[in-house]
RODRENSE-403231 format. One record per atom (N, C-alpha, C, O): residue number from 1; x, y, z; atom name; residue in three letters. Coordinates in Angstrom, 3 decimals. Atoms other than C-alpha are relative to their C-alpha. Layout:
BEGIN
> num  east  north  up  atome  residu
> NUM  X  Y  Z  CA  ALA
...
//
This chain:
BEGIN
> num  east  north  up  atome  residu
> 1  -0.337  1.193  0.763  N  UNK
> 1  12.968  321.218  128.154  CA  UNK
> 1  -0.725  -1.209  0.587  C  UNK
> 1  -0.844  -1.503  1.776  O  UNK
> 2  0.730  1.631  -0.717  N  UNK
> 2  11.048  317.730  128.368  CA  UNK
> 2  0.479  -1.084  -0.729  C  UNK
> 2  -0.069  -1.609  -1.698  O  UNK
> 3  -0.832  1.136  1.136  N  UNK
> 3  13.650  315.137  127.141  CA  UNK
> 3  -1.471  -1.048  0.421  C  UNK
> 3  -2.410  -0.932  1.209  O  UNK
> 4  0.501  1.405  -0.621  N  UNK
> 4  12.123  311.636  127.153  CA  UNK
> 4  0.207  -1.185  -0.729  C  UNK
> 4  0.145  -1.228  -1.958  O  UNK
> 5  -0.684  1.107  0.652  N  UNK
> 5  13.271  308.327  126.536  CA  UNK
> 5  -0.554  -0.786  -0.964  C  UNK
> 5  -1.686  -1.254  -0.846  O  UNK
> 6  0.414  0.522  1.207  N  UNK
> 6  13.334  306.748  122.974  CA  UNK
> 6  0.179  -1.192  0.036  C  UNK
> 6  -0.740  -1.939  -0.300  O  UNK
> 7  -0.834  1.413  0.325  N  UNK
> 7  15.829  303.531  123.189  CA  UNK
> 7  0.911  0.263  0.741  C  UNK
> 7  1.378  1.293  1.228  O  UNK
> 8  -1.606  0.136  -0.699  N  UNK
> 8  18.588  302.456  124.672  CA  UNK
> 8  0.538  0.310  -1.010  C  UNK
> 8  0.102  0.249  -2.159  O  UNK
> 9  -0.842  -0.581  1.543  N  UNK
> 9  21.294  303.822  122.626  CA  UNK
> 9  0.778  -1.497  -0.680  C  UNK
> 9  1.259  -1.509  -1.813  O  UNK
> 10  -0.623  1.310  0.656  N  UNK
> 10  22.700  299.673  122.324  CA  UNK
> 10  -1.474  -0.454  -0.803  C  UNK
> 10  -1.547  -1.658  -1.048  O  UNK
> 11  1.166  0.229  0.876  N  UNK
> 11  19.101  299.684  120.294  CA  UNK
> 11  0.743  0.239  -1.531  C  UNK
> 11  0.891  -0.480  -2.519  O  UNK
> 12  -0.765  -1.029  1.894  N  UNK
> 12  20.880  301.946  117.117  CA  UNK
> 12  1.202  -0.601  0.026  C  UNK
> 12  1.937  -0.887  0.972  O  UNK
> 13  -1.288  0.589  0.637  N  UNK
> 13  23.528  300.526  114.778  CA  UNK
> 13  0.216  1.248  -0.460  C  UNK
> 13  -0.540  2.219  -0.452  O  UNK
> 14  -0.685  -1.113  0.359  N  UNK
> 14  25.952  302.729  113.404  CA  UNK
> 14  -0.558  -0.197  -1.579  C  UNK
> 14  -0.562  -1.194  -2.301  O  UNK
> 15  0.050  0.236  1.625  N  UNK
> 15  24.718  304.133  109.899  CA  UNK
> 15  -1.656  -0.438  0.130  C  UNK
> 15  -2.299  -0.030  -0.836  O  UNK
> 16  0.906  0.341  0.534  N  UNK
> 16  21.498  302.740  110.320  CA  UNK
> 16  -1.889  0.665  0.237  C  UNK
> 16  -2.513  -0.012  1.054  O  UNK
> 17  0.943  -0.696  -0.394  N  UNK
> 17  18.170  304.830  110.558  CA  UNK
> 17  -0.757  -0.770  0.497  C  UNK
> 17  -0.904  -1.876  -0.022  O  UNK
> 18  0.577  0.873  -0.787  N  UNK
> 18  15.913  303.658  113.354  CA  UNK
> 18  -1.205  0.519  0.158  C  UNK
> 18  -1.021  1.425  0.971  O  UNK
> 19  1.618  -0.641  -0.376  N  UNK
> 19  12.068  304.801  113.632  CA  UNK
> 19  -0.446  -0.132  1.115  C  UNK
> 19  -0.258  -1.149  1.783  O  UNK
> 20  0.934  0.011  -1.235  N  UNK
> 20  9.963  305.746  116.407  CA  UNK
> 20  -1.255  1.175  0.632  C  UNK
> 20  -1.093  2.385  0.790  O  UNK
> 21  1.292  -0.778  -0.485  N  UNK
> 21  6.667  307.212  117.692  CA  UNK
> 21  0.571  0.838  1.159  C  UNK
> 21  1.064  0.276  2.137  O  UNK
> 22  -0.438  -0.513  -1.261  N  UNK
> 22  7.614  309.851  120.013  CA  UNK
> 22  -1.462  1.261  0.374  C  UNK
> 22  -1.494  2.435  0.003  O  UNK
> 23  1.171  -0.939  -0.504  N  UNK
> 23  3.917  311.316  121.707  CA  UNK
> 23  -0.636  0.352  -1.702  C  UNK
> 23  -0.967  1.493  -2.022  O  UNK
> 24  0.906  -0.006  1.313  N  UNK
> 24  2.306  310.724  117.926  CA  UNK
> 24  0.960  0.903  -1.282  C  UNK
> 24  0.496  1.294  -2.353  O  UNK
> 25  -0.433  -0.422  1.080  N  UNK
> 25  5.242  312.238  116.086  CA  UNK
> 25  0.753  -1.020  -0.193  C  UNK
> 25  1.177  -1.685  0.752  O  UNK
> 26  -1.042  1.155  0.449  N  UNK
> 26  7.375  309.730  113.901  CA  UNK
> 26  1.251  1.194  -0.226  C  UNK
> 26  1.323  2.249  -0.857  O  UNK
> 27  -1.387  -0.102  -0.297  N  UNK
> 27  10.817  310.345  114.736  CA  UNK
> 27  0.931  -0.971  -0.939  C  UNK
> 27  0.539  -2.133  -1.039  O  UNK
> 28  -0.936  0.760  0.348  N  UNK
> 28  14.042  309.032  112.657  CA  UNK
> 28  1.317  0.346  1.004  C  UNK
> 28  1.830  1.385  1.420  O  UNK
> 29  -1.392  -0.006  -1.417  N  UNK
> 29  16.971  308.184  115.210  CA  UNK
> 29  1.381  -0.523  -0.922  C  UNK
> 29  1.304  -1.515  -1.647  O  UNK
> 30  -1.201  1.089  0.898  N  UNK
> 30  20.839  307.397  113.530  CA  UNK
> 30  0.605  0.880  1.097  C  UNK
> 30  0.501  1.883  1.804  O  UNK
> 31  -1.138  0.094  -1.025  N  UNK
> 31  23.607  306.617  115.136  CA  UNK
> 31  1.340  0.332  -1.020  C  UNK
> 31  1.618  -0.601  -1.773  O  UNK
> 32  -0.673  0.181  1.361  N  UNK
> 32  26.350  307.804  112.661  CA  UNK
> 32  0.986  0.847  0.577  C  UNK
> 32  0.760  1.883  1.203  O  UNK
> 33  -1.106  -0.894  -0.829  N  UNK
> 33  30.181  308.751  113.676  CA  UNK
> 33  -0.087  0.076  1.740  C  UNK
> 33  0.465  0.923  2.443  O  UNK
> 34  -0.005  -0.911  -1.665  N  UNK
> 34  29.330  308.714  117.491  CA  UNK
> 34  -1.473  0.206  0.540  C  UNK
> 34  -2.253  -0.235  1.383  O  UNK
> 35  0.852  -0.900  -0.816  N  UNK
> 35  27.109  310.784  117.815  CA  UNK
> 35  -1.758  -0.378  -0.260  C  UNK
> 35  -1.924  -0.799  -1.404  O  UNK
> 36  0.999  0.050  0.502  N  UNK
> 36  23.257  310.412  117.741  CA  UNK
> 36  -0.670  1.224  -0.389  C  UNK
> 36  -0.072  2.257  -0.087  O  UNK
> 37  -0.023  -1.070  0.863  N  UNK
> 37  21.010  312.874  115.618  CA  UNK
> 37  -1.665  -0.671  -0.058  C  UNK
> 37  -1.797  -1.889  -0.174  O  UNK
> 38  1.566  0.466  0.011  N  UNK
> 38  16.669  312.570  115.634  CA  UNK
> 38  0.011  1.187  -1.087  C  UNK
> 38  0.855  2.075  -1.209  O  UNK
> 39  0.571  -1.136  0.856  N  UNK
> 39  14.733  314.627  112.794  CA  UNK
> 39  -1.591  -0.929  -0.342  C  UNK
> 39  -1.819  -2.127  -0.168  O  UNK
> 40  0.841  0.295  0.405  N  UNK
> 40  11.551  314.301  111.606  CA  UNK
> 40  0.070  -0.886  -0.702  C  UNK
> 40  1.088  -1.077  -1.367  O  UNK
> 41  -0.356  1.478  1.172  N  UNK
> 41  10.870  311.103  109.671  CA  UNK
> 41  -1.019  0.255  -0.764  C  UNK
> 41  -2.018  -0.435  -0.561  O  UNK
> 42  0.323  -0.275  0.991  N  UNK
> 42  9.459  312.807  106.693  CA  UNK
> 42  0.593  0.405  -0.735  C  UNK
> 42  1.371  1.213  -0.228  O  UNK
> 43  -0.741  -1.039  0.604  N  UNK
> 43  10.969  314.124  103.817  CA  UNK
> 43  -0.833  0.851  -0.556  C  UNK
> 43  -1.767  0.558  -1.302  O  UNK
> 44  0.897  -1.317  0.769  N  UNK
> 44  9.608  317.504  102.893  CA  UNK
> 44  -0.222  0.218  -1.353  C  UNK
> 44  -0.820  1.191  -1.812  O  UNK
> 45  0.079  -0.481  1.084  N  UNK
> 45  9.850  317.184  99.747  CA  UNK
> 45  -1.345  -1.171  -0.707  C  UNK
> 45  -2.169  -0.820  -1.552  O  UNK
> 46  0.785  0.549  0.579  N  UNK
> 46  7.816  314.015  99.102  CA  UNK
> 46  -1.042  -0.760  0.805  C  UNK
> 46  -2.050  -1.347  0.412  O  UNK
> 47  0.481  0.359  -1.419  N  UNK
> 47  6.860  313.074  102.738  CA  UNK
> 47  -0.317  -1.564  -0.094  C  UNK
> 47  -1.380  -2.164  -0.251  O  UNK
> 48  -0.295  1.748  0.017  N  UNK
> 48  7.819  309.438  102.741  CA  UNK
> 48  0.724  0.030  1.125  C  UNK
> 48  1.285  1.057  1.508  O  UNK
> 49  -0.971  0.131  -1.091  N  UNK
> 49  9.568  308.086  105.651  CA  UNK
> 49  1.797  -0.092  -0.443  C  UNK
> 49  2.169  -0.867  -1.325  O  UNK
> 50  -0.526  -0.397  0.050  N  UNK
> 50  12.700  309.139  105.784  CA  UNK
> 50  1.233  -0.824  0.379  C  UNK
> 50  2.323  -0.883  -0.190  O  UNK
> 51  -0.745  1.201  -0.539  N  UNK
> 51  14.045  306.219  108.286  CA  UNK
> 51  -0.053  -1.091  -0.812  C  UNK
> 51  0.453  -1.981  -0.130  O  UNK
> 52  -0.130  0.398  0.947  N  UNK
> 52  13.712  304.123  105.143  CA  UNK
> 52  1.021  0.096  -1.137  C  UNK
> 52  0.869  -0.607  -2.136  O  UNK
> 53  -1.143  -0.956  0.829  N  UNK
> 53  16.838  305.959  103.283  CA  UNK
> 53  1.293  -0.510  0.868  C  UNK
> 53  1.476  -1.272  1.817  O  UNK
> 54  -1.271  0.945  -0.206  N  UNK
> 54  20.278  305.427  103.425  CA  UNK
> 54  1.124  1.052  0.599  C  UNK
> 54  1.375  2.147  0.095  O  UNK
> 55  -1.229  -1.204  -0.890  N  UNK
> 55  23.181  307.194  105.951  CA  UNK
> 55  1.253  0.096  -1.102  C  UNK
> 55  1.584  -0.788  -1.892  O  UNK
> 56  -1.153  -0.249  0.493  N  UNK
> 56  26.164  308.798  104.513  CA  UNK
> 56  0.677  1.333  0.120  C  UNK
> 56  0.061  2.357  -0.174  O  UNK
> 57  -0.382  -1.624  -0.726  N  UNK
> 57  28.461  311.784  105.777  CA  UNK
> 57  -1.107  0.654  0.346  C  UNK
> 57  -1.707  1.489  -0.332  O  UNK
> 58  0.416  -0.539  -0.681  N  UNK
> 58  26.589  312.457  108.220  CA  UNK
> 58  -1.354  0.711  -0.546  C  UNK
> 58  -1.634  1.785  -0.014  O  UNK
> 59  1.057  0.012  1.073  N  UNK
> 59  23.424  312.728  105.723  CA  UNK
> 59  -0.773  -1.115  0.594  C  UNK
> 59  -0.566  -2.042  1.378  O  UNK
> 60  1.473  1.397  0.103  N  UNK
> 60  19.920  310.829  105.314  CA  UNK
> 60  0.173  0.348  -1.589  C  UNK
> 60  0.924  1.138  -2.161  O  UNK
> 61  0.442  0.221  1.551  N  UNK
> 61  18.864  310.238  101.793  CA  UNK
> 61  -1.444  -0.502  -0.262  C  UNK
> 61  -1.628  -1.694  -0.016  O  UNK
> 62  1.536  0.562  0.371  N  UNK
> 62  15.040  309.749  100.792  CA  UNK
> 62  0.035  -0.871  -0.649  C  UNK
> 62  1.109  -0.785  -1.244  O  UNK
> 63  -0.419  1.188  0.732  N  UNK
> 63  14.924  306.724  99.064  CA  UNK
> 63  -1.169  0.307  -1.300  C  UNK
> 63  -1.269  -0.435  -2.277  O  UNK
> 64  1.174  0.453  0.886  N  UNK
> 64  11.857  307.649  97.067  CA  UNK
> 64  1.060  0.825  -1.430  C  UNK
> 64  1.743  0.081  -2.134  O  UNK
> 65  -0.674  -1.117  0.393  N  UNK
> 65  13.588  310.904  95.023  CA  UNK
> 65  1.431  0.130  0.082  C  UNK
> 65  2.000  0.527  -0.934  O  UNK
> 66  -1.048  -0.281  -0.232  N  UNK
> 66  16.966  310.973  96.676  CA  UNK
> 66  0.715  1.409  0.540  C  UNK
> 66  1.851  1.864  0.672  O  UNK
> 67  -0.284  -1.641  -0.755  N  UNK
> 67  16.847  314.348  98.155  CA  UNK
> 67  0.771  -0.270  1.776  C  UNK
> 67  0.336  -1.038  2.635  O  UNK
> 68  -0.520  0.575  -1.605  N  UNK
> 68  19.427  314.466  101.645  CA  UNK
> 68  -0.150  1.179  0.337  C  UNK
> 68  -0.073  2.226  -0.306  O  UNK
> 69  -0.554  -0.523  -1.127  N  UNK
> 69  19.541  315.883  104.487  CA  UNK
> 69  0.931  0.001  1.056  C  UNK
> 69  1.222  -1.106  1.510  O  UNK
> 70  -0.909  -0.375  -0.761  N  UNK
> 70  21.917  317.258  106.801  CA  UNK
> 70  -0.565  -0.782  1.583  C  UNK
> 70  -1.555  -0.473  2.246  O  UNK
> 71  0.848  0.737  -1.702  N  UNK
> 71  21.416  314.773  110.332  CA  UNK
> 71  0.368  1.267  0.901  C  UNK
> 71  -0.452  1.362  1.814  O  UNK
> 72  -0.237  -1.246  -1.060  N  UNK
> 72  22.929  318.225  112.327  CA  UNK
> 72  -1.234  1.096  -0.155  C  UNK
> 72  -1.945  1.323  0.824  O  UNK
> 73  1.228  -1.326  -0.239  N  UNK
> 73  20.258  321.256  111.266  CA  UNK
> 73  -0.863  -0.743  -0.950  C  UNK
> 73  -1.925  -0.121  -0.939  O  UNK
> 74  1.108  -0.048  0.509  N  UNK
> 74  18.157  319.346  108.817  CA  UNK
> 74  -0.308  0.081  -1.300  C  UNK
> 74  -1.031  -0.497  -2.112  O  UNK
> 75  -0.151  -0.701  1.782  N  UNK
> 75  18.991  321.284  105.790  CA  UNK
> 75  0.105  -0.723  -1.114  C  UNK
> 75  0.938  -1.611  -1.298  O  UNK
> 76  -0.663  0.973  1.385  N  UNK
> 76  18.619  320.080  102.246  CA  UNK
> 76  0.780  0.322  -0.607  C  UNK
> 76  1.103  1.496  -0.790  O  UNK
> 77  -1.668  -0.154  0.517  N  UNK
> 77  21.632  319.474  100.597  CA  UNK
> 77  -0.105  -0.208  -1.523  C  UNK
> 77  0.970  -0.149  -2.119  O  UNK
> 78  0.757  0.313  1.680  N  UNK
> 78  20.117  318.815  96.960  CA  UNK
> 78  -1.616  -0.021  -0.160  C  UNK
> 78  -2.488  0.019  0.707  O  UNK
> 79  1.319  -0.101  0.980  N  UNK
> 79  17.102  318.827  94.575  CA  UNK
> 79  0.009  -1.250  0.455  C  UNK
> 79  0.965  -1.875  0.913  O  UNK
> 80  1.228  -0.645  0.258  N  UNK
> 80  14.271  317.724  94.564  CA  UNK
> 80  -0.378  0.718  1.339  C  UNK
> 80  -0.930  1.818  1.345  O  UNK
> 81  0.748  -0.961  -1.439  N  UNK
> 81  13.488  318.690  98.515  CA  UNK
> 81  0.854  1.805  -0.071  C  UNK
> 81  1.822  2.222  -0.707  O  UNK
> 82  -0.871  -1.165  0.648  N  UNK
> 82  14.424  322.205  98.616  CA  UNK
> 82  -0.761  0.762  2.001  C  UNK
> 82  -0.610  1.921  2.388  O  UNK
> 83  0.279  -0.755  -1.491  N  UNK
> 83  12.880  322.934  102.659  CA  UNK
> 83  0.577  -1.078  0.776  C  UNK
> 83  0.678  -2.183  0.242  O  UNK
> 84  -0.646  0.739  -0.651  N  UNK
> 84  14.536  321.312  105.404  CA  UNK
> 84  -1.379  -0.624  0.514  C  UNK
> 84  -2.589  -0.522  0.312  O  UNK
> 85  1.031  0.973  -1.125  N  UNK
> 85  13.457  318.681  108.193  CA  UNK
> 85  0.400  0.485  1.145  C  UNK
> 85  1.508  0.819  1.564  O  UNK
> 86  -0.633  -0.349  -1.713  N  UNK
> 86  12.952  319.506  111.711  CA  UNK
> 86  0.700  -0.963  0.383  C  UNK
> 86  0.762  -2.114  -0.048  O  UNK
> 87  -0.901  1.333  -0.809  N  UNK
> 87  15.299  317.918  114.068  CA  UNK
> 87  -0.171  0.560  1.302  C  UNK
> 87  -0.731  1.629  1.546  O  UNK
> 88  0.149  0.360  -1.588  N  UNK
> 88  15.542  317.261  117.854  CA  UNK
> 88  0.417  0.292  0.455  C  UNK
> 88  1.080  1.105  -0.190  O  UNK
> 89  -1.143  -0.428  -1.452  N  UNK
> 89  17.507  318.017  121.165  CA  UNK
> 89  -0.206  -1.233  -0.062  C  UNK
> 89  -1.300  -1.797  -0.084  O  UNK
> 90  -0.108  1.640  -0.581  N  UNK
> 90  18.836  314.508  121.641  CA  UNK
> 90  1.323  -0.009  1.073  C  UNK
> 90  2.415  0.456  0.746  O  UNK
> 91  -0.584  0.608  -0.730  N  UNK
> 91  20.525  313.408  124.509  CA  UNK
> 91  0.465  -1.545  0.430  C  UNK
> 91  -0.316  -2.476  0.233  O  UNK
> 92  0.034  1.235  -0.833  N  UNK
> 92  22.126  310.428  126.303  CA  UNK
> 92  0.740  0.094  1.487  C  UNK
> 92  1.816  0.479  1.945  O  UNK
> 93  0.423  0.433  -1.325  N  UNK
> 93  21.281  309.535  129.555  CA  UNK
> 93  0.513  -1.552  0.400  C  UNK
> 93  -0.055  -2.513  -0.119  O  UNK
> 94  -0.333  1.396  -0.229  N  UNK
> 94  23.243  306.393  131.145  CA  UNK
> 94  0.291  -0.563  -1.292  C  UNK
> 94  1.054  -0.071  -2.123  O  UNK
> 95  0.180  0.186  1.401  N  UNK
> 95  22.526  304.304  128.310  CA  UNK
> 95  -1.380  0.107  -0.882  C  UNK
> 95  -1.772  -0.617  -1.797  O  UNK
> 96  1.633  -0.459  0.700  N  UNK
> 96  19.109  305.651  127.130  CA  UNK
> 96  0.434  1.061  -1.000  C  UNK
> 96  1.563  1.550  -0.954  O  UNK
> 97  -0.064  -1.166  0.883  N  UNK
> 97  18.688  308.230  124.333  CA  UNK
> 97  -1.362  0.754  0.213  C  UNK
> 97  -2.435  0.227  0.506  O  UNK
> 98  1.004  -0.519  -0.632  N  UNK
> 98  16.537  310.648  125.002  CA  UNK
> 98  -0.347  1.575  -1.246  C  UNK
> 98  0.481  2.312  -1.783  O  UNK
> 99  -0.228  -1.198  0.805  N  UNK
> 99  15.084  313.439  122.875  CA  UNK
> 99  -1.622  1.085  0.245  C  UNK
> 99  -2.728  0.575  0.063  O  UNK
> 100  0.533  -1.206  -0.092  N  UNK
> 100  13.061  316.943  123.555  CA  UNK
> 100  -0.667  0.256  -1.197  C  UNK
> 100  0.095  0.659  -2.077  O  UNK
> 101  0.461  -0.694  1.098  N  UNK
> 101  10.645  317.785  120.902  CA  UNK
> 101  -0.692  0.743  -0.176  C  UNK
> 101  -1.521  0.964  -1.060  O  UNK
> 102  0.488  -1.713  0.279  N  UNK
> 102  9.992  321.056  121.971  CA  UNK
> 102  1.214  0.773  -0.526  C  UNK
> 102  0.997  1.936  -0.867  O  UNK
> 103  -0.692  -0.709  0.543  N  UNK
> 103  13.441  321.946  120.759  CA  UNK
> 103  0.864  -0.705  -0.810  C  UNK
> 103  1.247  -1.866  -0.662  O  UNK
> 104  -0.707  0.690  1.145  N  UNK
> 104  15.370  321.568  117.687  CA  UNK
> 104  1.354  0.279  0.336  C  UNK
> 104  1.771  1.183  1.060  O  UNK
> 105  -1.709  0.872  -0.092  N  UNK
> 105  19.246  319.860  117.346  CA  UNK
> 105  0.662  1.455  0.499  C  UNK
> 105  1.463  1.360  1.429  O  UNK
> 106  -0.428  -1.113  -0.293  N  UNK
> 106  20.075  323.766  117.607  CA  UNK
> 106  -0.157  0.717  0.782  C  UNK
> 106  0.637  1.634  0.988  O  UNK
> 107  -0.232  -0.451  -1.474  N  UNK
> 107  18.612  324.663  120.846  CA  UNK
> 107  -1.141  1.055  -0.288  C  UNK
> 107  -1.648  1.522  0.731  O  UNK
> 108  1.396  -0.693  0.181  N  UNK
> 108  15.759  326.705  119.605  CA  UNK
> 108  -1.011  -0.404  0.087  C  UNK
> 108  -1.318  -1.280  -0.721  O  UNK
> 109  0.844  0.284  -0.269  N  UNK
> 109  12.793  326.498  121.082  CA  UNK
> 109  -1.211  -0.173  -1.251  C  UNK
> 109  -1.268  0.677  -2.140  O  UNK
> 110  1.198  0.094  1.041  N  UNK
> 110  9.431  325.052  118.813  CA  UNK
> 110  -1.277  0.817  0.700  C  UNK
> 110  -2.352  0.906  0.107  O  UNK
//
């Protein structure tokens, strides 16, 4: 595992998707319920940024289409996207957030 630090976690509002370059991949970071949650900041279905879209149970929403995803594995949860988004190993560290993107939210190695 090679976490490494994104933000302080007093960076992320609750609910609100936060972008970031992590080693040339764009990353979306939310803070939603608690817990934090990274995935790719594309949507597969129309590959728009993703951190542009709107939180809700524990969901993203594409703003272009409206296709969500699941912030835990990724998964789409409606038409039009119909393949998921990768997601992250995220941690917090002190108050840093920190996230691995050799392995996804589920612990499986990429």
């Amino acid at each position: 595992m090679s976490f490494q630090r994104v933000c302080a976690a007093a960076d992320l509002s609750e609910d609100k998707p936060a972008r970031f370059d992590v080693d040339g991949t764009d990353v979306v970071v939310v803070l939603t319920g608690g817990e934090v949650f990274a995935l790719e900041d594309e949507c597969s279905h129309a590959a728009v940024a993703l951190s542009e879209g709107d939180v809700a149970d524990c969901s993203i929403e594409c703003w272009m289409h409206g296709s969500r995803f699941d912030l835990r594995t990724g998964d789409s949860l409606g038409p039009p996207a119909t393949e998921p988004v990768p997601t992250f190993a995220v941690r917090r560290t002190g108050d840093d957030v920190e996230i691995d993107l050799t392995m996804s939210a589920q612990g499986e190695t990429r």
